[in-house]
N, C-alpha and C positions, 0 to 999 in steps of 0.2 A: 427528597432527592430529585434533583433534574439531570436529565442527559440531554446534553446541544449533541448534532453532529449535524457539519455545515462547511463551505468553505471558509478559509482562514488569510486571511492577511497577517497572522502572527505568527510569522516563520519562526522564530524564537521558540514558543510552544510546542510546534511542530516537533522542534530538532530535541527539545529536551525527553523527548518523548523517545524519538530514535538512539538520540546518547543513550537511556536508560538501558534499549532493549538491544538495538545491532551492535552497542562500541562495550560497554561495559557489562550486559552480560552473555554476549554470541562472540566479544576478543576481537570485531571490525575494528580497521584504524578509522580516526576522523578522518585522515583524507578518501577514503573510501567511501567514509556512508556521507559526510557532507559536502558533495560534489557543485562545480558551477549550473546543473539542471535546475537547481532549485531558482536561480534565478526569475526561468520563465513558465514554471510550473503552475499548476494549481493545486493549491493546499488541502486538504481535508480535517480537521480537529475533530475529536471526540473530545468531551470535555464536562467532570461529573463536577458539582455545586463548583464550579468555575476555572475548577483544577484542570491541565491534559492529562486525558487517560489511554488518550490513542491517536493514531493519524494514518494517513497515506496523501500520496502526490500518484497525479495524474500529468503524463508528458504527452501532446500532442503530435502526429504525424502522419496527416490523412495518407488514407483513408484510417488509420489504426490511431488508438488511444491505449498509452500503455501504461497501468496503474503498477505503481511501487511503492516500498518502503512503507509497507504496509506492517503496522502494529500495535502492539496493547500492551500499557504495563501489566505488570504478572497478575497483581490481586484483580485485576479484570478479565483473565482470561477464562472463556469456560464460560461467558456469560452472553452470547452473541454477539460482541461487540467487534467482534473482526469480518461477522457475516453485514452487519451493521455498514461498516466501512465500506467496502468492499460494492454492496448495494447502490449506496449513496455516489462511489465514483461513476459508479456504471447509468447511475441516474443523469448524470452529468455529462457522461460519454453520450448519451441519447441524444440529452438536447443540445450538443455540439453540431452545428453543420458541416457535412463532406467524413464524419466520423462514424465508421457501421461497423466495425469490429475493435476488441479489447485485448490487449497481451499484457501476460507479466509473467515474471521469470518467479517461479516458484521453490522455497527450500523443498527436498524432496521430504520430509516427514509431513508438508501442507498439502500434497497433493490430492490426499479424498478431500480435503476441505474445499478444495477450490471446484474440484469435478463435482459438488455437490451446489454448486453456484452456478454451472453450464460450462466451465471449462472443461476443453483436453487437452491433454499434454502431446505434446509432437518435437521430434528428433530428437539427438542426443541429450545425455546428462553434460552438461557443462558449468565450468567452477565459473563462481562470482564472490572474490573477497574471500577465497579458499575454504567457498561452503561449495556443496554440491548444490546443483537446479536443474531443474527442466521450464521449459517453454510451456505457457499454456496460453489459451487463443479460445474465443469465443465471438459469434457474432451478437451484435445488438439488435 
């Protein structure tokens, strides 16, 4: 078995990834999770003997980089593969110029997960797609 995780020029993969996980089993509409950002994003694939098994986008806004859309099909969760993700953007946030700190709007039940990657959460709970989230912010 091989794991890629890399950027992706195959938006397609990407989305069918997020179809799986935010539209058909969290009830997002597509026009919610597949937005015009993708356009200038940069892609993240996870991807096991060739298949996608996970992704996030990273959107640009110096000074800040803000990783989204962050996810795993289900028979991969539980196996690092979202700390995996996660890593790999903020790899990427590094070696961006003029980019020193990271944000993403987090479901609230991801929160330890993310505070155990350098995040904290700050200000209100606010809805996204009529999930709840918090803000969470870390520098590079």
């Amino acid at each position: 078995m091989s794991l890629i995780i890399g950027r992706s020029p195959d938006l397609a993969a990407c989305h069918s990834v997020r179809r799986a996980v935010f539209i058909e089993e969290q009830g997002i509409s597509e026009a919610d999770e597949i937005d015009d950002l993708d356009a200038g994003a940069i892609h993240i694939l996870a991807q096991q003997e060739g298949l996608p098994i996970g992704t996030a986008r990273i959107l640009l806004d110096p000074p800040v980089g803000k990783i989204g859309r962050i996810c795993v099909l289900a028979p991969y969760r539980g196996t690092g593969l979202g700390r995996k993700l996660v890593e790999a953007a903020l790899g990427i946030l590094r070696e961006t110029p003029r980019i020193d700190e990271a944000v993403l709007g987090a479901q609230l039940h991801t929160l330890d997960f993310y505070r155990k990657l350098g995040f904290e959460a700050e200000g209100p709970i606010f809805d996204d797609a009529g999930i709840p989230h918090r803000l969470m912010r870390r520098a590079l």
